[in-house]
LOKOLVEX-774017 format. One record per residue (C-alpha): x, y, z; residue in one letter. Coordinates in steps of 0.1 Angstrom, whole numbers, plus 5000, padded with zeros to 4 digits. Example, Ala and Ser with C-alpha at 12.3 -4.5 7.8 and 13.67 -1.06 7.14 Angstrom:
// LOKOLVEX-774017
512349555078a
513749895071s
// end
This chain:
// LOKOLVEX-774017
528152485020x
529952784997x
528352994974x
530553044942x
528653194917x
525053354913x
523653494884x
520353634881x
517953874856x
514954084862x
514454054898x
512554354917x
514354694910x
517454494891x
516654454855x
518354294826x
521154014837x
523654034868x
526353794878x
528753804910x
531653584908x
532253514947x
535553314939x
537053634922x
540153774947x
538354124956x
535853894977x
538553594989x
541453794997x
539954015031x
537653705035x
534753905046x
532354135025x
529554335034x
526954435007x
525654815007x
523955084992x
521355304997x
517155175002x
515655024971x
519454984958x
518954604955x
520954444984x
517754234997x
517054164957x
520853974959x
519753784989x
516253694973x
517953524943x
520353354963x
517253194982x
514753164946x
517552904926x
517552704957x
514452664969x
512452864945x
511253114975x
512453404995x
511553515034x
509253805023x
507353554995x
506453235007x
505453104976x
506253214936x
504052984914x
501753054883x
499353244906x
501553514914x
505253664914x
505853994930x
509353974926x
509654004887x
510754334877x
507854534863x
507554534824x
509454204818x
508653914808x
510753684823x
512953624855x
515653344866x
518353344892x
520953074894x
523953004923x
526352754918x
527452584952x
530052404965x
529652084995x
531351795008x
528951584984x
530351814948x
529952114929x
526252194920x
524352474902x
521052514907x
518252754886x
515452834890x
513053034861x
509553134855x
508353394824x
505153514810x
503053404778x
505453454745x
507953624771x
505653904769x
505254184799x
501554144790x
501453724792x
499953534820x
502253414841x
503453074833x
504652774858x
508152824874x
510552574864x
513352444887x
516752214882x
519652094897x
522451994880x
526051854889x
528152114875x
531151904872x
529751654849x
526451834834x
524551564846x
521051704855x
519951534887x
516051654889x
513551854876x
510351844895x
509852134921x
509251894951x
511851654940x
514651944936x
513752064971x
514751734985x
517451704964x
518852024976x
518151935013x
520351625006x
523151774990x
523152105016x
521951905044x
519452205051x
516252315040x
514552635037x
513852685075x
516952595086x
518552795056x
517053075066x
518153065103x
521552965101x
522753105069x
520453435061x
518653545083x
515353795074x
516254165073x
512854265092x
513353955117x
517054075120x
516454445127x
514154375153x
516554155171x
518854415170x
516654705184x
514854495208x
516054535250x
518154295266x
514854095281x
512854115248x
515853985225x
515453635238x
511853545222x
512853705195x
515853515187x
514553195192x
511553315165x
514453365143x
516753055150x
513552835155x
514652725189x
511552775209x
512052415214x
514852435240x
512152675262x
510052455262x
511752165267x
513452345300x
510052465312x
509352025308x
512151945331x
511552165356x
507552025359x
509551655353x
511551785385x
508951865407x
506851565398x
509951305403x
510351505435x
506951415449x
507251095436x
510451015452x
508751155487x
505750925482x
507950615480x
509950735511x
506450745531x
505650425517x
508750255529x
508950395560x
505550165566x
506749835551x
508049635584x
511149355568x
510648965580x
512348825609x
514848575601x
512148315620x
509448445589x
511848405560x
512848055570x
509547925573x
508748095541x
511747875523x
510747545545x
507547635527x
508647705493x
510847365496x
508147155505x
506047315472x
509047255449x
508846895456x
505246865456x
505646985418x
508246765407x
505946455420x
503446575400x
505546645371x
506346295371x
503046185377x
501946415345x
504646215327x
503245875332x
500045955322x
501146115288x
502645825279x
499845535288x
497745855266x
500345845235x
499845445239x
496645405235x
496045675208x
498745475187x
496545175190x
493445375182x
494945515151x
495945135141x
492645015143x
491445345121x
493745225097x
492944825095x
489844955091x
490245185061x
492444895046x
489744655049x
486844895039x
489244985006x
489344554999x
485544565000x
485244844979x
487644664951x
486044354955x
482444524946x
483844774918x
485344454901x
481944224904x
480144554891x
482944594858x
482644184847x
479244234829x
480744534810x
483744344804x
482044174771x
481144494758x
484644614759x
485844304743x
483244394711x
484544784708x
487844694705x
486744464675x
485144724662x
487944954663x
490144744642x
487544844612x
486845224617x
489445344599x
487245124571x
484045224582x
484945614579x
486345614544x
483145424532x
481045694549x
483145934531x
482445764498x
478745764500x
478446094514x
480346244479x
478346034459x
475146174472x
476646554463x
477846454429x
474346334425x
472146624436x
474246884416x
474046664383x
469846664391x
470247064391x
472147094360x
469346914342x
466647174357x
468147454343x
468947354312x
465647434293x
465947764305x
469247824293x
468647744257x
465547974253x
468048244268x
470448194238x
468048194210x
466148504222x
469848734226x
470448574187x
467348704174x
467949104197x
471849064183x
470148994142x
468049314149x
470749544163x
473349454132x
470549594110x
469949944126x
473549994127x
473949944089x
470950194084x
472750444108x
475850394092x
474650504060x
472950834072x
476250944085x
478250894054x
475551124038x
476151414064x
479751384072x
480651714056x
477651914073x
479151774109x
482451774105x
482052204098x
479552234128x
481652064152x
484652304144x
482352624149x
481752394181x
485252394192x
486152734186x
482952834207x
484152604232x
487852774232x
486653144235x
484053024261x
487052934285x
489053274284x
486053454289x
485153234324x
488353304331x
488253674327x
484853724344x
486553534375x
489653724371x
487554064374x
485353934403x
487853834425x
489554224429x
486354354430x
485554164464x
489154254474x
488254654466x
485554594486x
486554454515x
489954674515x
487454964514x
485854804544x
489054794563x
490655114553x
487455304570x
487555094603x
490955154608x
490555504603x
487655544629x
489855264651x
493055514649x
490855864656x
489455654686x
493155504699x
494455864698x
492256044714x
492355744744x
496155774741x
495956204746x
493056154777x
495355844793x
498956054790x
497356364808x
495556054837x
499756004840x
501056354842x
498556454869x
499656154889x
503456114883x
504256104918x
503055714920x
505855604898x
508355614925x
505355344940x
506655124918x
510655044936x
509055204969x
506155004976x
507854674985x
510054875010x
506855045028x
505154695028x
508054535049x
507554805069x
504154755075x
504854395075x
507054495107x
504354735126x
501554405121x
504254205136x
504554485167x
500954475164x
500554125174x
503054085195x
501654385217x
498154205214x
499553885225x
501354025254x
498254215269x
496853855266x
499353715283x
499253995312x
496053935316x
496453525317x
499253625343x
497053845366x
494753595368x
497453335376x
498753535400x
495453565417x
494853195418x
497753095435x
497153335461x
494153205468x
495052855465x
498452905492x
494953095518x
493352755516x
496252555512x
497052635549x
493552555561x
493952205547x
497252185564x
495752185599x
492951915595x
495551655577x
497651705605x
495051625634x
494251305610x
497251185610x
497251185653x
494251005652x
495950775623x
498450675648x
496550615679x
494350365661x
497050105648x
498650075682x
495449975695x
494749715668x
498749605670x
497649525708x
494449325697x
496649115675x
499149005696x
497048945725x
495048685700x
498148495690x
498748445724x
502848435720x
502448265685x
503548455648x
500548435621x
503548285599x
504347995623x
500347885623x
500747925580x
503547675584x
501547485601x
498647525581x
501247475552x
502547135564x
499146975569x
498347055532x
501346935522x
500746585538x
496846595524x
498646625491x
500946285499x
497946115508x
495946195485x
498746095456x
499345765485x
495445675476x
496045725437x
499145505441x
497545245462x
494145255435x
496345225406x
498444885424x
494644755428x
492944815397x
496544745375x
496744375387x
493144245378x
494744415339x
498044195341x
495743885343x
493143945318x
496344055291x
497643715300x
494443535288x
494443725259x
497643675253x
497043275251x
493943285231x
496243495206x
498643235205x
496342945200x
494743165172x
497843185153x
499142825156x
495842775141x
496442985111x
499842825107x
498242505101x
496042685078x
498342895060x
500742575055x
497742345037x
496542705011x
500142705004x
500642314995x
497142304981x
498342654960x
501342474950x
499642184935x
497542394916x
500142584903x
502142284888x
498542154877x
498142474860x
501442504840x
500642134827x
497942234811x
499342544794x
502342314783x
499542084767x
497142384751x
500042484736x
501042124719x
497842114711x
497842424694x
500742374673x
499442024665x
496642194647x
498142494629x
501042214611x
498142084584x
500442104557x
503441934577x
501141664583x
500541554551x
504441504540x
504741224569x
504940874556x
504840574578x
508140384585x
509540724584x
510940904616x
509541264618x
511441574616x
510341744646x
510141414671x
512041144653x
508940894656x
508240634628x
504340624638x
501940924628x
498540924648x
497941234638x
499041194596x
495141004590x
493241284608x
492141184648x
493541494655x
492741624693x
490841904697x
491942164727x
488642294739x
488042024768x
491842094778x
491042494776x
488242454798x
489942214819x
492342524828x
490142804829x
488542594860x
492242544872x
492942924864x
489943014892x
491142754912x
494542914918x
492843214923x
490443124948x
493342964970x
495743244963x
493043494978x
492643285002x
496243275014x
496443625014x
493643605042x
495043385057x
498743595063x
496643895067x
494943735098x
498143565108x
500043925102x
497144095126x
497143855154x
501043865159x
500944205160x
497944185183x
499843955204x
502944165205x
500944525214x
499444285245x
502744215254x
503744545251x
500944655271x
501944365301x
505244515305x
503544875306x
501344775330x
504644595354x
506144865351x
503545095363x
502744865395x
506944885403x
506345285399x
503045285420x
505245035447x
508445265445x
506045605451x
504345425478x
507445415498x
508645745490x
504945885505x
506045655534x
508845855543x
507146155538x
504746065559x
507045945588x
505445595587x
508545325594x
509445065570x
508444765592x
505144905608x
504144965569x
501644705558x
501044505527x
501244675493x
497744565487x
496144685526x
497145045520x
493645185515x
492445165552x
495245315569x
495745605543x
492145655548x
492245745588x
495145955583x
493246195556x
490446235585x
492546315608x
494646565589x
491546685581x
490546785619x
494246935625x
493547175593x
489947265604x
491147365640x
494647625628x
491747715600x
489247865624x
492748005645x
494048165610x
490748315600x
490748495637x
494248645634x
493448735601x
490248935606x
492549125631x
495349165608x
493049315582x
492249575611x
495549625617x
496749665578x
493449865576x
495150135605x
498150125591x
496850215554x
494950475569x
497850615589x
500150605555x
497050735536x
497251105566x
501151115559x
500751075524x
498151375525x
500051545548x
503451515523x
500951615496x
499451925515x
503252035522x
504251985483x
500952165472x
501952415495x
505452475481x
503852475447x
501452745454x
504352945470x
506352865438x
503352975415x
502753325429x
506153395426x
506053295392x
502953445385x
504453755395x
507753755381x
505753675348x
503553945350x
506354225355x
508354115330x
505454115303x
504554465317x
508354545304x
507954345272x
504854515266x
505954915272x
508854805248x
506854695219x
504455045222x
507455205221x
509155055190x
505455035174x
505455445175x
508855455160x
508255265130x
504755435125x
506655745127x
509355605100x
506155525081x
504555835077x
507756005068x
508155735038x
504555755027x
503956155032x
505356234997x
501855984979x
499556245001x
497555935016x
495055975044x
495955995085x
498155705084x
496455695124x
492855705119x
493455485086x
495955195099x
498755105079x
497054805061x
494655065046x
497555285037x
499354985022x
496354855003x
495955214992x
499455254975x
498954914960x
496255044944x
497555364928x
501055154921x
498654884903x
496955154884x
500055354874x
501355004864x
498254984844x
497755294828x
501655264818x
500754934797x
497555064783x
499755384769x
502155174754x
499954924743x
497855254726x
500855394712x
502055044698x
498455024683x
498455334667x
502055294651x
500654954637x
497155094622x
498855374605x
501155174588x
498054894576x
496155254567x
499455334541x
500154984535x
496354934520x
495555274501x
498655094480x
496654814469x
493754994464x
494955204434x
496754824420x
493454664421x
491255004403x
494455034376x
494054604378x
490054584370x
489954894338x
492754684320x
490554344326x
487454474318x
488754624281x
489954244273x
486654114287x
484854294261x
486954224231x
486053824237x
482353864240x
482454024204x
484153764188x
482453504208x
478853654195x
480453604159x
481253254158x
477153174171x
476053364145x
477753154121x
476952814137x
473452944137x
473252964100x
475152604088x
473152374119x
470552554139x
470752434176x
470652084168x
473951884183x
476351714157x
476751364173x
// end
């Protein structure tokens, strides 16, 4: 990042605007600059703006919001500071502003306001205080923190890093940077170290007691593992078989489910369609009668206007009487009224000259009335005016008398304490000074904490190396008697195996499982062969009865579909014959042009039967084939239930084939496992007997496998209970050497820690002798800056008193100065109101003598013109 520009206006002792151009040649061309001047000059103010238009804060104020901002110069009111910046990302400017109420030194403080823009293009790219922050953090790839430690760093952290010894710098300079982390993170290693270390040391025991197999061990271990392997591909297999006969049978079970639903569905149409016929009628009726309700509505329609028309006609003749007596009593009021206004008419002919003078003394009362409203309102309204000036012009005298007199008492409040202006640049100086000794103060109090934390350390691992040592001794006799005990449980053992290896009586123990395992699967094989034949015969059976069923239903089927046949052709005759019939009777008219002797124009005959009448009727011919109709039905349902049945028992007949060859072809597996558990169990192919004679033979060998097993079992359990002795020694020798190797590691650590400790503890001593030191300088650099504001024993007070002292007076001075312009502003403003208004007093008097003179004038005429009305009509009213 590179700072090109910053600009920036009423920040701490730097009022009014400032801009430093960094890209101007008297800062490129050395390319290094250093900013001075003397204290309260402004160089930290330059640095605070820098750090305000980017992230609206500075080192020695955390936060500048509505609440507060010590950083605005002192009667303003308003601040900004903006830096434009240059990264890999672009050119940016950034500002940052806050100002009082109406920009007034007096106005509450308002919210600060912050933006980032892309100075190339104007673009603004946020305006929300959070959102600019990570904006910036984006665009600089630091934030305040890391600002603020890389970039600029604090001028009181800075100083102190400087001034510090050569041991204190350190801690302080990670403070600054921020990289405690890396302390820490070594002091984590080293505790990593030491616990890898003991770790490591405790695995080295324990393998020192693990004893490795003899090549005899590991090869009856892999006979063993062999012999398992193929005991679990047999039963893999075995699994197989059985998943399959299961996947069989649930395929015929889920066949049956659905033959049944099938059938229970035909039931439930068959029953839905005998419960619909009686309704069937009904429906036949509604759709006659829908043909006519388009008829039915209009006629309801009809009638239903007729019955309105009616009943408003009946009403009509009800209030007729009343009507007519209504007319003739407004013709007799209208007769009467036409008389009264002749008779009126007539008496204002006779006064028309008396009226028409009375209304004009009328009218000219009325226009002198009007002026004279007017004038009365006219001399009302300065009156109130006089007043109220008069009002005013006596408040603001006793308000001026009173404002100068505060004005004279506040001015000599100043004079006698004129030495607290200098407060007003000073004070932020003196309070990172005292900023500085808190610092010292808390540092020092932290280091006697950490002395003391250390002396007690320090006494602790003293202690803990005296009974370190103690412990040392007793593990070490444990671990003799550790030893002693496992030989004489290592002789116990092999004196009970008697020349034999616990592993060689497991493979033992192992192969005799092994072969229960083959004779037990033998057995299965050998039960399966038995109870699979009795199946093969009873499928077989099944099987004929099936096919006797469905030549059955052939024969069946054949005569319902030559008995359907016949009926069918039956059927279509008698349509054919309906339908002659039909048009037989709808050609009346035809019938009556044929003439015997002459052929016919639709059959070419010369004989009529029909011409004479003797014409057949079709209802016995109808009826004849409705009953063939059900007929053909009946025998059609019926051959459907016959193919159904046909349908099921092939299909039945096919699944028992199906499940013949299933069951073959599990008596050739049983067979073909047989003779691999013969080999398995050494038993020759010609000494093997009948498939079917298996059970005895496979019987006596289980019994006496069982025998072998319950002899190396009682054998096994012996050398066991030994072994477990045995192991039981040895964990209790590896448990002494393991609290032996942890006595010797405790004891290094305890040597470790006091050394530490007291390392620690004298270099805190140093730290500590250091920071009284450098505590008494700066309280001495403290009272030389305060002695000039006569506060109290900077000692016996503490600076934070002395500090919240001068804030005080500065506060108070910074008060006082606003009241006595505020006072003075005041003062200049009420004298000019006091001029401004005895003006418009002597308007409004000359204003009222000139209204009142015309005021009187219209009353006198006015009075003349009533005296004359008076005399031609009295009070009476013209119209």
């Amino acid at each position: 990042m590179k700072i090109l520009q910053l600009r920036f206006q009423n920040l701490n002792s730097l009022t009014g605007e400032w801009r430093i151009d960094f890209t101007h040649p008297a800062f490129t061309s050395e390319g290094i600059f250093a900013i001075t001047g003397p204290t309260g000059a402004g160089k930290s103010t330059i640095l605070d703006a820098l750090c305000l238009a980017l992230y609206g804060r500075t080192p020695r104020l955390n936060r500048v919001n509505k609440s507060g901002n010590e950083i605005m110069s002192r009667q303003t009111g308003n601040c900004f500071a903006e830096v434009t910046l240059e990264t890999e990302a672009g050119r940016f400017r950034c500002h940052w502003a806050q100002h009082r109420a109406r920009k007034k030194s007096d106005g509450e403080l308002q919210a600060p306001k912050h933006e980032i823009v892309n100075a190339e293009t104007g673009e603004v790219l946020e305006t929300k205080l959070r959102n600019v922050a990570e904006q910036i953090e984006t665009v600089t790839g630091m934030d305040f923190d890391r600002f603020t430690r890389s970039m600029l760093l604090a001028q009181g952290g800075f100083a102190a890093f400087l001034q510090a010894e050569p041991d204190a710098r350190a801690p302080i300079l990670e403070q600054i940077t921020g990289t405690e982390l890396y302390s820490q993170i070594s002091i984590r290693v080293h505790e990593r170290r030491s616990e890898e270390r003991k770790a490591l040391e405790n695995l080295q025991a324990e393998l020192k007691g693990i004893q490795p197999l003899n090549p005899e061990e590991e090869a009856g271990i892999q006979a063993q593992l062999d012999q398992q392997t193929q005991a679990a591909h047999l039963l893999a297999e075995d699994i197989q078989n059985q998943t399959q006969a299961i996947a069989w049978l649930e395929v015929i079970a889920q066949l049956h489910t659905e033959l049944n639903a099938i059938e229970e569905q035909a039931r439930s149409l068959d029953t839905r369609l005998q419960e619909f016929r009686p309704h069937q009628q009904r429906l036949q009726l509604a759709q006659l009668a829908l043909e006519l309700e388009g008829a039915y509505a209009g006629l309801t329609a009809l009638r239903r206007a007729n019955e309105a028309d009616t009943n408003a006609l009946n009403a009509c003749r009800l209030d007729l009487p009343k009507l007519v007596a209504a007319d003739q009593e407004a013709k007799s009021k209208a007769e009467t009224a036409a008389a009264e206004l002749e008779r009126t008419k007539t008496s204002l002919r006779e006064a028309q000259p008396v009226l028409k003078q009375v209304r004009a003394l009328d009218l000219r009362l009325a226009e002198k009335q009007q002026p004279i409203s007017a004038a009365q309102r006219a001399i009302n309204l300065p009156k109130e005016q006089l007043t109220h000036l008069l009002a005013q012009q006596a408040a603001d005298q006793t308000q001026l008398e009173s404002n100068r007199q505060a004005a004279e008492s506040l001015q000599r409040v100043i004079n006698q304490n004129s030495a607290d202006a200098d407060l007003v640049e000073k004070l932020s100086e003196i309070r990172v000074r005292v900023d500085a000794i808190r610092g010292l103060n808390t540092q020092q109090s932290n280091h006697q904490n950490e002395i003391t934390k250390a002396e007690r350390e320090a006494s602790e691992a003293s202690n803990a190396l005296a009974k370190i040592s103690a412990r040392r001794k007793q593990t070490q006799h444990s671990l003799d008697e550790a030893a002693a005990l496992l030989k004489h449980q290592q002789e116990t053992l092999t004196q009970l195996l008697a020349g034999k290896s616990v592993k060689d009586l497991y493979g033992q123990q192992s192969e005799l499982l092994r072969q229960k395992e083959v004779i037990v699967r033998a057995l299965e094989a050998a039960a399966s062969i038995e109870q699979s034949r009795p199946s093969v015969r009873e499928l077989d059976e099944r099987a004929a009865e099936l096919q006797r069923t469905e030549t059955e239903l052939k024969r069946r089927l054949d005569e319902e579909s030559a008995r359907l046949s016949s009926l069918q052709k039956e059927h279509d005759h008698l349509e054919t014959e309906c339908s002659l019939l039909q048009t037989i009777q709808d050609l009346t008219e035809a019938r009556h042009q044929l003439e015997d002797g002459r052929p016919c124009p639709l059959c070419g005959a010369t004989e009529h039967p029909f011409a004479h009448g003797q014409i057949p009727r079709p209802d016995q011919t109808r009826l004849h084939l409705l009953d063939t109709r059900k007929a053909l039905k009946s025998a059609a349902d019926a051959e459907s239930a016959l193919k159904v049945r046909l349908a099921q028992a092939v299909k039945d007949r096919e699944q028992l084939g199906i499940s013949r060859k299933q069951l073959e072809a599990n008596i050739e597996q049983a067979q073909q496992k047989l003779d691999g558990y013969r080999e398995q169990l050494g038993i020759a192919a010609h000494a093997a007997p009948p498939y079917g004679q298996w059970r005895p033979v496979l019987e006596s060998m289980r019994a006496d496998n069982a025998d072998a097993r319950e002899q190396i079992g009682q054998v096994l359990n012996q050398a066991e209970a030994a072994e477990n002795a045995r192991a039981d020694a040895a964990k209790a020798l590896e448990k002494a050497r393991e609290s032996a190797a942890q006595v010797e590691n405790a004891t290094l650590t305890a040597t470790h820690r006091q050394t530490a400790a007291n390392q620690l503890l004298e270099r805190l001593n140093q730290e500590l002798e250091t920071l009284q030191s450098k505590r008494a300088s700066d309280l001495e650099t403290l009272a030389a800056m305060v002695r000039t504001y006569h506060v109290d024993d900077l000692v016996s007070t503490g600076p934070d008193t002395m500090l919240a002292q001068l804030t005080a007076r500065r506060d108070k001075w910074t008060a006082r100065q606003a009241d006595l312009a505020d006072l003075t502003k005041a003062i200049g403003t009420l004298e000019q109101q006091l001029s401004h208004r005895g003006e418009r007093i002597q308007a409004i008097v000359s204003e009222l003598t000139s209204k009142e003179s015309e005021l009187k004038q219209l009353q006198s005429e006015l009075a003349q013109i009533r005296e004359e009305r008076q005399a031609a009509f009295g009070e009476k009213e013209p119209d």
